[in-house]
C-alpha positions in Angstrom: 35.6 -4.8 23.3 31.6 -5.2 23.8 29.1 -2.7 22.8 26.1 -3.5 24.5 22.3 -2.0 23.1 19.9 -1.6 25.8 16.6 -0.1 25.7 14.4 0.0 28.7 11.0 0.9 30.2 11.2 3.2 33.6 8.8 5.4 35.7 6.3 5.3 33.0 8.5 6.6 30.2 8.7 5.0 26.9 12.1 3.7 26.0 13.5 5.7 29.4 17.6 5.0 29.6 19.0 5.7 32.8 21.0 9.2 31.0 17.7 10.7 29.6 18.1 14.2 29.6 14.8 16.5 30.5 14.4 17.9 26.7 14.6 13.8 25.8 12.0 13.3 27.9 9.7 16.0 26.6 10.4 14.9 23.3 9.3 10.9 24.3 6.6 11.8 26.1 5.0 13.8 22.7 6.0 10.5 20.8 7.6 12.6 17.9 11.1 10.9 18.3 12.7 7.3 18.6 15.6 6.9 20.5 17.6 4.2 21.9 20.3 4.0 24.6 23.6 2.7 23.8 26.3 2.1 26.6 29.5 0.4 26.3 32.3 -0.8 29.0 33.9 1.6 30.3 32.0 4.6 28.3 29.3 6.8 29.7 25.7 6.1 28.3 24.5 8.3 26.1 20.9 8.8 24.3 20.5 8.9 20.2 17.2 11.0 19.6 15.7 10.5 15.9 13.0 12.0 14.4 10.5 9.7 12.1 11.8 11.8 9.3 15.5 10.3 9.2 16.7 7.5 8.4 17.7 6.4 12.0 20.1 3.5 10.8 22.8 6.1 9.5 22.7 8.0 12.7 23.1 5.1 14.6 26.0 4.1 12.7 27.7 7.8 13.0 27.3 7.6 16.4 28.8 4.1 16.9 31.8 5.1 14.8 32.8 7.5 17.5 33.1 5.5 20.2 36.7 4.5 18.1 36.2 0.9 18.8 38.6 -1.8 17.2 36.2 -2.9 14.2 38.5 -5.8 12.8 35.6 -6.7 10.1 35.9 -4.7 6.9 32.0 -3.7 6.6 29.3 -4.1 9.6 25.9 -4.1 7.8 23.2 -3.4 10.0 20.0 -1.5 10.3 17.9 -0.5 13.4 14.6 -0.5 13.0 12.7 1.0 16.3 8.7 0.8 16.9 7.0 4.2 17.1 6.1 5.1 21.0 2.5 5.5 20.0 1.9 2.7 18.1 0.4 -0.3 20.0 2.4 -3.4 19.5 1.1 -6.6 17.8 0.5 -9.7 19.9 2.4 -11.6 18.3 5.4 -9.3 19.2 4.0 -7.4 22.8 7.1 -5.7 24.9 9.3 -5.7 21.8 10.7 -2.0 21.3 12.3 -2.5 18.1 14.2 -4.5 15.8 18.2 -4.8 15.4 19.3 -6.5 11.8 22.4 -7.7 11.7 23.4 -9.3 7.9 20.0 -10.1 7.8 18.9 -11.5 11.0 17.1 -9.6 13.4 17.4 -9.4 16.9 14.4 -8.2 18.3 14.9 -5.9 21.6 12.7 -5.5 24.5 13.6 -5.1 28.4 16.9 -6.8 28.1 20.6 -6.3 26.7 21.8 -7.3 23.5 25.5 -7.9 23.1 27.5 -7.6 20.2 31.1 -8.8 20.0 32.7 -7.2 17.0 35.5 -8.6 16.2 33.5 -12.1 15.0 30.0 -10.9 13.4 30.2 -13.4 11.0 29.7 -16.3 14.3 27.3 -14.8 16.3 26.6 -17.7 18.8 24.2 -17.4 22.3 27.5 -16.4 24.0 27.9 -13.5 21.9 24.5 -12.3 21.2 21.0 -13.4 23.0 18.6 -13.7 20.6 15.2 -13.6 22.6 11.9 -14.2 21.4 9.0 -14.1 23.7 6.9 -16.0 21.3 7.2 -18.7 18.1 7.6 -17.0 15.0 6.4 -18.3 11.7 9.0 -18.1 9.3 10.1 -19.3 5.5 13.2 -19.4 3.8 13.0 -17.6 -0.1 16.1 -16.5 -2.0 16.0 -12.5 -2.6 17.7 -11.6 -6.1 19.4 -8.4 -6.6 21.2 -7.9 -9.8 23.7 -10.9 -10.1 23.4 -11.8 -6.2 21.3 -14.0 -4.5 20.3 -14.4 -0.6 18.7 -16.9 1.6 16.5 -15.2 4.2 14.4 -16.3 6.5 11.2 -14.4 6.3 9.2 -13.4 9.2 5.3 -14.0 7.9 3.6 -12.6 11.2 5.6 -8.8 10.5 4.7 -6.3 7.5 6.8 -5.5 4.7 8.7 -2.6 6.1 10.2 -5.1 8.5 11.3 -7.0 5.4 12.7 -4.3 3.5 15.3 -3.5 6.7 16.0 -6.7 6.6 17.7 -6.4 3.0 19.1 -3.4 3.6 21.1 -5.1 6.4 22.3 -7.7 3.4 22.4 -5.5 -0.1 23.1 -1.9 1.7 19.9 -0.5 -0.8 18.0 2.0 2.1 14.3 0.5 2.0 13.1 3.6 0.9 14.9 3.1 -2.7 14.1 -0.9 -2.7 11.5 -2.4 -5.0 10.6 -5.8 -4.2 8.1 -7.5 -6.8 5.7 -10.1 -5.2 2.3 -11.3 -6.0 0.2 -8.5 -6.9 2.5 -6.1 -7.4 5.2 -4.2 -5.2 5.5 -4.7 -1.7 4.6 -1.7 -0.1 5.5 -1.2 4.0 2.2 -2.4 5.3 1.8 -5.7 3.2 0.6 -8.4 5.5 3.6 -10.8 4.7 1.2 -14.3 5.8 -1.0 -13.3 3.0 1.1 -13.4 0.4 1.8 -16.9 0.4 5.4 -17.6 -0.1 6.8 -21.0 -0.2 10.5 -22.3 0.8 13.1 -21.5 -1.7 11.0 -19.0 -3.9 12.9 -16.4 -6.0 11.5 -13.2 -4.9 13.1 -10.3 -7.4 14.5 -6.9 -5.9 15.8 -3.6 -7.6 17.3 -0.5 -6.4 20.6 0.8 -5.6 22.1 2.2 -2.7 22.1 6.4 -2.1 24.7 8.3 -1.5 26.4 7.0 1.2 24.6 3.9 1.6 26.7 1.8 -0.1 29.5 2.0 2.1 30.2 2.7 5.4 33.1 4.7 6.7 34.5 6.2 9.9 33.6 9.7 10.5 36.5 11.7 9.9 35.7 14.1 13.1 35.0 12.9 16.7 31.2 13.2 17.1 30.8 15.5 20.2 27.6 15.0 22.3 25.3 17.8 23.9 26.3 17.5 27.6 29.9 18.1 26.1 29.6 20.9 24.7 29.8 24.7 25.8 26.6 27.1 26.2 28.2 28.7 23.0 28.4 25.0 21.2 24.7 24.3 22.3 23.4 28.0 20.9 25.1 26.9 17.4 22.9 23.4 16.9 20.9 22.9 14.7 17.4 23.5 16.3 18.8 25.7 19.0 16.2 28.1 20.2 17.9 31.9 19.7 19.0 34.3 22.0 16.2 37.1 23.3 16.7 40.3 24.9 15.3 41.5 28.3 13.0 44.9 28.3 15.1 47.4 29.9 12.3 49.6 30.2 9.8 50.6 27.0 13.0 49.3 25.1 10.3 46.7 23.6 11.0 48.7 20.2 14.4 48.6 20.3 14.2 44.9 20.6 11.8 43.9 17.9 13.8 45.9 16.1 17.3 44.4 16.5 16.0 40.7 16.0 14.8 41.4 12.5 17.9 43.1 11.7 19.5 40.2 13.2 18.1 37.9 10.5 19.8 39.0 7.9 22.9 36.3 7.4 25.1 39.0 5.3 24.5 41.7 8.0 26.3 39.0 10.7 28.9 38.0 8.5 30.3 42.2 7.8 29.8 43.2 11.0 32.1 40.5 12.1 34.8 41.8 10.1 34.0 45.7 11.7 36.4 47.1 14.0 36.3 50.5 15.9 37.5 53.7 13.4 37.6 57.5 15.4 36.7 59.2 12.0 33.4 58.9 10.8 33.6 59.3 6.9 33.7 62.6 5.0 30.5 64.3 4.3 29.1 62.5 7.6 26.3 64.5 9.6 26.1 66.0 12.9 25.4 63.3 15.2 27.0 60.3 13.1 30.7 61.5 14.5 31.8 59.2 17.6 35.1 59.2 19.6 34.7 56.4 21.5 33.6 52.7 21.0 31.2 53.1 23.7 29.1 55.6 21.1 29.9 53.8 18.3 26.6 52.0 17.1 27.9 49.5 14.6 30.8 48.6 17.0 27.7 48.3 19.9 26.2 46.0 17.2 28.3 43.4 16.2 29.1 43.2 19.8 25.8 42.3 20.6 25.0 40.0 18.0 28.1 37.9 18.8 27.2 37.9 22.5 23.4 37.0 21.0 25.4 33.8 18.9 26.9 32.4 21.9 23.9 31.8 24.3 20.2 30.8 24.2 19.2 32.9 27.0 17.8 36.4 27.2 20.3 39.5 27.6 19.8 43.0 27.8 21.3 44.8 25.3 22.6 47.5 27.6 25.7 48.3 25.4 23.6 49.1 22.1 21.1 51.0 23.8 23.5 53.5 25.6 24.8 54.3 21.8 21.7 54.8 20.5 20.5 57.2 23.0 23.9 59.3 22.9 24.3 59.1 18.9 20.2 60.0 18.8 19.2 62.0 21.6 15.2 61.5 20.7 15.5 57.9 22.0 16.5 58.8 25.5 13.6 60.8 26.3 11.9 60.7 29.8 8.1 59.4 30.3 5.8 61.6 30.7 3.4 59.4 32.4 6.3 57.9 35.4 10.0 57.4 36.0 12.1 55.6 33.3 12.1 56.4 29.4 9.0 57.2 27.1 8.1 54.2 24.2 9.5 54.7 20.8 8.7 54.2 17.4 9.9 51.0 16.3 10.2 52.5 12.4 12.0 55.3 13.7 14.7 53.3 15.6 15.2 51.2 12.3 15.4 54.0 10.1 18.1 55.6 12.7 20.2 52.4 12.9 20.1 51.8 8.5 21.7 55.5 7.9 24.6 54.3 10.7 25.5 51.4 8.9 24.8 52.8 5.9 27.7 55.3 7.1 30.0 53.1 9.3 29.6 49.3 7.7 31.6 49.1 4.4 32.9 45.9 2.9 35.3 44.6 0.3 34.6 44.8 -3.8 36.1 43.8 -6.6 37.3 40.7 -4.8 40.2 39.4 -3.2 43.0 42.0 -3.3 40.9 44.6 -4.3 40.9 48.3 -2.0 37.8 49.1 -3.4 35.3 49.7 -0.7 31.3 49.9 -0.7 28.6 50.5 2.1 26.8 47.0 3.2 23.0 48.5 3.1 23.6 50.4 -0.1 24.7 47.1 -1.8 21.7 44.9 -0.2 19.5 46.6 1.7 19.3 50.3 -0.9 17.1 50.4 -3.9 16.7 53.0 -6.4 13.5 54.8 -7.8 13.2 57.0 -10.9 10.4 59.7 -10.9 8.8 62.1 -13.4 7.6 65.3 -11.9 4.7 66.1 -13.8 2.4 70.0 -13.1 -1.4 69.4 -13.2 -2.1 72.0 -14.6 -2.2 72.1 -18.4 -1.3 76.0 -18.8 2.1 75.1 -17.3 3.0 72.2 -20.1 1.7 75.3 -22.8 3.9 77.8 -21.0 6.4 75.3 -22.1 7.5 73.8 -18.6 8.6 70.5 -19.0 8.4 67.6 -17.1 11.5 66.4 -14.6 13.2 63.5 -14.8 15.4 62.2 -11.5 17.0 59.1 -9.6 16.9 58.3 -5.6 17.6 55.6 -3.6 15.3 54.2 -1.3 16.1 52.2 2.1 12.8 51.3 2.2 9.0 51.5 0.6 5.8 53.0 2.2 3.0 51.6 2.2 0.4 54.0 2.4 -3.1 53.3 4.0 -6.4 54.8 3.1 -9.5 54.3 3.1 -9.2 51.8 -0.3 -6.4 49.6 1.4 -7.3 46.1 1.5 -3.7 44.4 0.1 0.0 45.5 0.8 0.0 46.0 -3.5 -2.4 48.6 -3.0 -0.6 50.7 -0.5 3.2 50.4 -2.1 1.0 51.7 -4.9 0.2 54.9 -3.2 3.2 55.3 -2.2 4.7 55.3 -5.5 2.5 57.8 -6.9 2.3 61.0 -4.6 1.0 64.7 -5.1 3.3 68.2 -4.3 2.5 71.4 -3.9 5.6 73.9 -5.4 5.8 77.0 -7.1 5.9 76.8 -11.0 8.0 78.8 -12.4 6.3 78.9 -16.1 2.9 80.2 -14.3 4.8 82.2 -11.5 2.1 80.5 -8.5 2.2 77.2 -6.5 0.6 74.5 -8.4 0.0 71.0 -8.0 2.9 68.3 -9.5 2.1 65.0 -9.5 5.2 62.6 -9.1 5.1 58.8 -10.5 7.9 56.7 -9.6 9.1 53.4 -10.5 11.6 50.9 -9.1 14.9 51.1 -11.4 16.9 48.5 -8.8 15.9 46.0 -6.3 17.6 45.1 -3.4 18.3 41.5 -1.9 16.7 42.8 1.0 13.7 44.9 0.8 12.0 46.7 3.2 8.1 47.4 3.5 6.9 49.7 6.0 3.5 50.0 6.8 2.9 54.0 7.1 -0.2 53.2 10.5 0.4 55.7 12.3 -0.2 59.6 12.0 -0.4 62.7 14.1 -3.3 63.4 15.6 -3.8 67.1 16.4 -6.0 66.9 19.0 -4.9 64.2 21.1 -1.2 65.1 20.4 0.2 62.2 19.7 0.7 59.8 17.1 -2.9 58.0 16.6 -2.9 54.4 14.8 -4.5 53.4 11.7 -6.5 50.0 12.5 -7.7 49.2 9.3 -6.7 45.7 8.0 -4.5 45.0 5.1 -3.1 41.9 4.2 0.4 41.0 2.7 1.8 37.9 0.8 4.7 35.3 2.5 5.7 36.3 -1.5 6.0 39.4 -3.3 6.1 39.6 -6.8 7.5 43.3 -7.4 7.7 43.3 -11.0 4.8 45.3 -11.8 6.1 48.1 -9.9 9.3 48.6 -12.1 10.6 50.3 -14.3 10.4 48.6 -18.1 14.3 48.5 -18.8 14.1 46.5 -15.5 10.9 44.3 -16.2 12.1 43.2 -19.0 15.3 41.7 -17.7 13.4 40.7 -14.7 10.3 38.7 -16.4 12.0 35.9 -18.5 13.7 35.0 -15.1 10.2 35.3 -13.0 8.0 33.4 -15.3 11.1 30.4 -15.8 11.0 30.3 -11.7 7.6 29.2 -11.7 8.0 26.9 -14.6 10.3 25.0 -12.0 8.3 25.2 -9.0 6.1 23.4 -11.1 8.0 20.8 -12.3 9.2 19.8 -8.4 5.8 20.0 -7.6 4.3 17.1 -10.2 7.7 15.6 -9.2 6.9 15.1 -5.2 3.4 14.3 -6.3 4.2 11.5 -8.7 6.6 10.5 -5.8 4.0 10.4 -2.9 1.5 8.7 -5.5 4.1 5.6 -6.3 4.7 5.2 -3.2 1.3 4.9 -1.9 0.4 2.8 -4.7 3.5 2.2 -7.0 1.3 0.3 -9.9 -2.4 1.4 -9.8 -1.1 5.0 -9.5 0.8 5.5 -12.5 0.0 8.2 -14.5 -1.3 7.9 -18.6 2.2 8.8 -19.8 3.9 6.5 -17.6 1.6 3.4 -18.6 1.6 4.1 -22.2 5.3 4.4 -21.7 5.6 1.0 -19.8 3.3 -0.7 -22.4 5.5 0.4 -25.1 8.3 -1.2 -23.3 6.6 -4.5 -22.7 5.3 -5.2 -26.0 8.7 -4.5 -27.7 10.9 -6.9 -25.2 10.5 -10.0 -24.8 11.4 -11.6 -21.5 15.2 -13.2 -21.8 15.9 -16.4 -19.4 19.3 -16.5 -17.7 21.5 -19.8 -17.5 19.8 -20.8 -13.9 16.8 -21.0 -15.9 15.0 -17.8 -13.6 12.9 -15.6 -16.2 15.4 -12.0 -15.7 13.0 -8.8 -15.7 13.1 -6.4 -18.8 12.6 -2.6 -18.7 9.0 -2.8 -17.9 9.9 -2.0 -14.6 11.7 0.7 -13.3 12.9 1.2 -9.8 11.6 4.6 -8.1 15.3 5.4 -8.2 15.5 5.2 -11.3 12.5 7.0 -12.1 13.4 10.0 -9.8 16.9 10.3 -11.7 14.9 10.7 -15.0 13.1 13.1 -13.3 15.8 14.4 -11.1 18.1 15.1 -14.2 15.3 17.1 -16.0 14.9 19.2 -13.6 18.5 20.2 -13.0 18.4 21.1 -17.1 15.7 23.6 -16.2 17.5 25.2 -13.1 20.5 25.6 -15.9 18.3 26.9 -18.1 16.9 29.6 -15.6 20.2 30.5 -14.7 21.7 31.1 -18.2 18.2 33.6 -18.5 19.8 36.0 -15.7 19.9 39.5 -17.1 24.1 40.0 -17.2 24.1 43.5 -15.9 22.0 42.2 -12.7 24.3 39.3 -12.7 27.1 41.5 -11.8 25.0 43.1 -9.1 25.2 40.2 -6.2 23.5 42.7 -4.2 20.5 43.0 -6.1 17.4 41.0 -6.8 17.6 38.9 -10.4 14.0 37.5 -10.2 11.8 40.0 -9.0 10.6 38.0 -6.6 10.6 38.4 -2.8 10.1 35.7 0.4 8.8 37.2 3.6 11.9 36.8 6.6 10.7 39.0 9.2 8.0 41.2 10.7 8.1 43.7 13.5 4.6 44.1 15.0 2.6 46.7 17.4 0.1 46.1 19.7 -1.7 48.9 21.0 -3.5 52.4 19.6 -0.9 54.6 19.1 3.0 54.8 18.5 4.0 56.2 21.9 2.6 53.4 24.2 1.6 49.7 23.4 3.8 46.7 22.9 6.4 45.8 20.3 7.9 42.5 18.9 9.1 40.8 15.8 8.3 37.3 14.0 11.4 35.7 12.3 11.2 32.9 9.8 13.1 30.0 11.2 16.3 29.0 8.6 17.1 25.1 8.1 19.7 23.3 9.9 23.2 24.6 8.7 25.6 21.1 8.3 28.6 22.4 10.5 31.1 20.2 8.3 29.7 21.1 4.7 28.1 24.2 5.7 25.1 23.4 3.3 21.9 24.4 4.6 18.8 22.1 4.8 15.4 22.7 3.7 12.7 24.8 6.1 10.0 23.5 8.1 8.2 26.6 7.3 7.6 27.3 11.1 8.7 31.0 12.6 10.3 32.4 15.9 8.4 34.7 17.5 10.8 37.2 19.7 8.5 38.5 22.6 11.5 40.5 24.8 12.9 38.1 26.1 10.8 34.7 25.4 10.9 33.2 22.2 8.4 31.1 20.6 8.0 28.7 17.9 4.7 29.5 15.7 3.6 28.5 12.8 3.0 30.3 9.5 -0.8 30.9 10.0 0.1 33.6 13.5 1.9 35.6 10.4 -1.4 35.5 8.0 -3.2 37.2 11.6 -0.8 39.9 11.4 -3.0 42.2 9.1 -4.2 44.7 11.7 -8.2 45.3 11.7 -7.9 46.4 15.6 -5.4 47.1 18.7 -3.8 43.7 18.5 -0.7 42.9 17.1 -0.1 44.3 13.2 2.5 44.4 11.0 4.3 47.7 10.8 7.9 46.2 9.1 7.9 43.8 7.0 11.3 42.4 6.0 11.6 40.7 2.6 14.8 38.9 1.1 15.5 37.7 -2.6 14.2 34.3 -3.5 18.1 32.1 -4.1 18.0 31.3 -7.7 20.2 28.6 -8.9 23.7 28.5 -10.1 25.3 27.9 -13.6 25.6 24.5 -12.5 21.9 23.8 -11.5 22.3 23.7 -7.8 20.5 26.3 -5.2 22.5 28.4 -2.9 
C-alpha cells in the first residue's frame, strides 16, 4: 500500500488540490490556514485544513491513522512542516510549499508527488520516495545530544532554525515548541540564520526538552475519523466552528427572535428541556392562562422542540411552532397592527418575562441526585435570585408613633436598571433600582405617607438577568417612548457590593482569591511570550539571581566521552512552565477550599460574586412598539466530541440578526450603550464566572 502527498498550484490558488471545497478556498485565499492534500490508491482525496495556531504534525498524523493502512513499522516519526501562503519564499528554496521530515530527513514538496512506502521507512531509496531539490543545498553533519542519545544530522545552513527544530522532532518526538537547543550565543530561537552560526562537521550541539502529552508516542485513533462531506447537515451543525441556526421574521416576530437566541445560550436550559416531555396538568396553584391541553399550547414542549430542530441545522427556520403557543397561552402577543395587515411589534422584555414564569412553572428537574423524587423548577434554581428589603416611613412622627420598620424576602427573575438623568454606568442604575420610594397608608399616623424601601441581594443566581428599564409611556403620544441616553455596562460584573453582608462576607474571600489567580496566569503567559522572544536577555531579576545561584554552586561534571554535561543552570521552558504550572494549580486548590459551604451546596447559585457577560438583546429604533430587535451571543470554545472538554474562547461574538448570523468582535458589544436610535442594550444576560474544582482544574 502507497500513500502518496501531493500538494499543488491551480487556477491561481495557493496550495489548490483538485477536492477543495468552496469554504477551503475562502479560507486559502485569506491565507489564515495551511493545508495539504493527501490521496491514496484507491481512496478519495481529501483536504486537511490547519490553522497557524496548531500544531499541524499531529493532525496530520490523526488523519493518516484513518485511512487503516497496514503500518508494519512500530513507530513512524514524522513532522510536516508547511510554508505560510503569504510568506514569500527564499531563493534559495522558490516553488517549495513545505517541508516533510521523515526520521530526520526532509523531503521538501513543491509541484510534484512524494511517495511513501510504509512498510520499509527505514530504506527509503529513489524508488520509494523522490527526493527533489531544485537547487544545491549547503549542508553539515553535527551530532544533536538529547539526554543519553545522540544523532547525526545533516543540517541545512541556507534554512532558519524553526526548520531545524522539526527536524528533531522527527528524530526525539520533543514538539519544537518545548525543544531548547543551546548554540553559540545562546538558544536557538525559530528565525536564527543557521549559516551564521558557524557549525563545523561532527560538533556536539546540546538539546533539552521532553515530549507533551502525547508527543511521545503515537497511536491509532481509537474511532474512525469522519470527514465533512460525510457527514449529515445535523453532523456539520455540531462542529466545532459551525455557524448556529437563525430564525426567519415571520412578521414583527424580530422580538421573539432575539429573544429565543439568548435564552438559547444557556447550556443547562438545553440540557432540561431535553429531558421535558408533554404533561396535561399544569401544576397546583398555576394561573389562568398557564393551563394547556394540548402540546400544540404547550410553550416549554414548543421549546425544546425548537431548540433541537435549531441543533440540527445551520440554516434559518421559522419558529412557527413556538410562536403559535405564545400567542394562544398570552393573548397580548397576537395582537393586530394598527398601522397594516399582519401583527403589531412587541416588547422584547415582555416576551422574556412571559416565557421565564412558563418554565418557571412547567420545567422541573431532578435533586438530591440519582434516585432521588425530589423535584425543583430549572429558573428558580439558576436563573431566580432573592432580595431582602426593609420598609422604612419617611416620616419621623411614624417611627415615634412607634411603627416599626418591615423586614421581608422576594425572589427576583431579574434586576432593573433604572435610568435617569444621573445614569452614566449599568452600577448606577441596578442602584436605583434597588432603592425605590412607596406611597401607602400608615397606620401609626392614619394618612398615606412616603416608605422608602432598600433592598439587598441575599442569593445570586448562576444566571443573572439585567434589564435595562428604556422605555416608558408617554401620555401624549400614547405609546411607549424610548430613553436614549447612553449607559455603559462591563463584559464583567462584580455584584458584591450590592449584597447583603451575611452574603459578602462568604462571597469576598472567594472574589479577591479569583483575582489573585488571574494574576498569577497573567505574569505566567508573559514570562512565557518574553522567553520565547528572547529566552536569555529576557529573564527576569529573580530568575537570574536564581540561575547565578545555581552556577556558582555546581561545577560542570564531564561524562566518560569526555563531552562537558550541562548542570542546572539551564532549565528547559518545560521545565520552567511546570514550576510555574504546579504553582498555580496550588492556588486554584486553594480558592476552591475558600468556597463558602452553604453556597457550595447551592450548584445553582453564584460562589464568587462575579459575573461574565453571555448575551445581549438589543433595539433599534425610538420606541418599544416599532423598530428592530436582535441579540449578540458570546461564541463558546470548541466542545472535543470524544472528551467533551471544552476549549478556550476566542473572545469573538455571534450576532443573530433574524435570520443571518454574524461573527463580531467584542468592541460591536462596547457600542451597545445607547446615546441615540441605533442599536442598545435592553437585556443583558450574565452567567457565573466557573471556579475551579477541589482538584485544581476549571469546569
Amino acid at each position: 500500500m502507497m500513500l502518496s502527498w501531493s500538494c499543488r498550484r491551480r487556477s491561481g490558488y495557493p496550495w489548490q488540490a483538485p477536492c477543495l471545497s468552496r469554504a477551503a478556498v475562502r479560507r486559502a485565499r485569506a491565507g489564515r490556514h495551511r493545508y495539504v492534500a493527501a490521496q491514496a490508491p484507491g481512496w478519495l482525496g481529501y483536504v486537511i485544513l490547519f490553522s497557524p495556531a496548531t500544531p499541524c504534525f499531529s493532525q496530520l498524523w490523526r488523519w493518516v491513522q484513518s485511512l487503516s493502512l497496514p503500518l508494519t513499522t512500530p513507530r513512524l516519526s514524522f513532522a510536516f512542516h508547511a510554508r505560510s501562503t503569504t510568506s514569500k519564499p527564499s531563493d534559495e528554496s522558490q516553488g517549495c510549499l513545505g517541508s516533510l521530515w521523515l526520521q530526520g530527513k526532509r523531503f521538501r514538496i513543491r509541484s510534484f508527488q512524494l511517495s511513501i512506502l510504509h512498510s520499509n521507512l527505514d530504506r527509503l531509496s529513489s524508488h520509494t520516495c523522490k527526493r527533489q531539490q531544485s537547487t544545491r543545498m549547503a549542508t553539515v553533519n553535527v551530532v544533536i545530544k538529547h539526554g543519553p542519545k545522540k544523532y547525526d544530522v545533516e543540517v541545512d545552513t541556507t534554512a532558519p532554525g524553526e526548520e531545524l527544530k522539526y527536524q528533531l522532532f522527527s528524530l526525539t518526538g520533543v514538539e519544537p515548541d518545548r525543544q531548547k537547543i543551546l548554540v553559540k550565543g545562546g538558544q536557538l530561537k525559530d528565525d536564527t540564520d543557521m549559516s551564521k552560526l558557524g557549525l563545523k562537521p561532527g560538533q556536539v550541539i546540546m538539546m533539552m526538552g521532553t515530549p507533551g502529552e502525547g508527543g511521545g508516542a503515537i497511536v491509532r485513533p481509537t474511532e474512525k475519523v469522519k470527514f465533512l462531506e460525510d457527514m449529515t447537515e445535523a453532523e456539520q451543525a455540531q462542529q466545532a466552528g459551525a455557524t448556529p441556526a437563525g430564525l426567519i421574521n415571520l412578521g414583527n416576530t424580530c422580538y421573539l427572535n432575539s429573544t429565543l437566541q439568548a435564552l438559547r445560550s444557556i447550556p443547562e436550559l438545553q440540557e432540561s428541556l431535553e429531558k421535558y416531555e408533554f404533561r396535561n396538568a399544569a401544576p397546583s396553584g398555576s394561573q389562568l392562562g398557564l393551563t394547556t391541553t394540548t402540546p400544540g399550547a404547550d410553550i416549554t414542549y414548543q421549546l425544546r422542540n425548537l431548540f433541537r430542530d435549531m441543533s440540527k441545522t445551520q440554516e434559518g427556520m421559522p419558529p412557527l411552532g413556538f410562536l403559535s403557543a405564545l400567542r394562544t397561552t398570552f393573548p397580548q402577543f397576537a395582537e393586530k397592527s394598527k398601522k397594516g395587515p399582519g401583527y403589531a411589534q412587541q416588547d422584547a422584555e415582555e416576551a422574556w418575562s412571559q416565557i421565564v414564569s412558563q418554565l418557571n412553572q412547567k420545567l422541573q428537574i431532578k435533586e438530591g441526585g440519582e434516585g432521588s423524587s425530589a423535584e425543583a423548577s430549572f429558573i428558580s434554581k439558576y436563573m431566580c435570585g432573592e432580595l431582602s428589603s426593609t420598609l422604612e416611613c419617611d416620616d419621623a412622627a411614624a417611627a415615634e408613633a412607634g411603627e416599626e420598620p418591615t423586614h421581608s424576602k422576594d425572589q427576583f427573575l431579574k434586576l432593573n436598571c433604572h435610568i435617569d438623568g444621573q445614569t452614566a454606568h449599568l452600577r448606577d442604575g441596578l442602584a436605583n433600582g434597588l432603592k425605590e420610594k412607596i406611597e401607602k397608608r400608615s397606620e401609626a399616623l392614619g394618612r398615606d405617607v412616603t416608605y422608602t424601601k432598600t433592598s439587598k441581594i441575599s442569593r445570586l443566581p448562576k444566571y443573572l438577568t439585567v434589564h435595562f428599564v428604556r422605555f416608558f409611556w408617554k401620555r401624549d403620544v400614547q405609546k411607549k417612548a424610548k430613553i436614549m441616553r447612553k449607559v455603559t455596562f462591563p463584559h464583567e460584573l462584580d455584584m458584591v457590593e450590592f449584597c447583603t453582608d451575611d452574603l459578602r462576607k462568604a462571597l469576598v474571600p472567594v472574589r479577591d482569591k479569583v483575582r489573585e489567580v488571574r494574576k498569577e496566569e497573567e505574569d505566567v503567559e508573559r514570562a512565557r511570550k518574553r522567553r520565547k522572544r528572547n529566552p536569555v536577555e529576557d529573564q527576569t531579576p529573580e530568575e537570574k539571581k536564581e540561575q547565578e545561584k545555581k552556577e556558582k554552586g555546581k561545577k560542570p561534571s564531564t561524562s566518560a566521552d569526555g563531552d562537558v554535561e550541562m548542570g542546572e543552570s539551564f532549565k528547559t521552558d518545560a521545565e520552567f512552565e511546570a514550576e510555574k504550572d504546579a504553582a498555580l494549580l496550588a492556588a486554584k486548590k486553594e480558592l476552591n477550599s475558600l468556597i463558602d459551604p452553604e453556597l457550595r451546596k447551592d450548584d445553582g447559585a453564584n460562589q464568587s460574586g462575579i459575573y461574565e457577560l453571555r448575551g445581549v438583546v438589543t433595539h433599534q429604533g425610538a420606541s418599544a412598539d416599532s423598530g428592530h430587535y436582535t441579540a449578540y451571543i458570546k461564541k463558546v470554545g470548541p466542545k472535543d466530541p470524544v472528551t467533551g472538554k471544552v476549549g478556550p474562547e476566542d473572545g469573538k461574538w455571534w450576532w443573530f440578526n433574524d435570520d443571518k448570523v454574524t461573527e463580531v468582535t467584542s468592541d460591536k458589544i462596547d457600542a451597545l450603550a445607547g446615546g441615540g436610535e441605533s442599536h442598545s442594550a435592553l437585556i443583558c444576560l450574565y452567567k457565573a464566572i466557573p471556579l475551579p474544582t477541589a482538584e485544581g482544574v476549571m469546569e
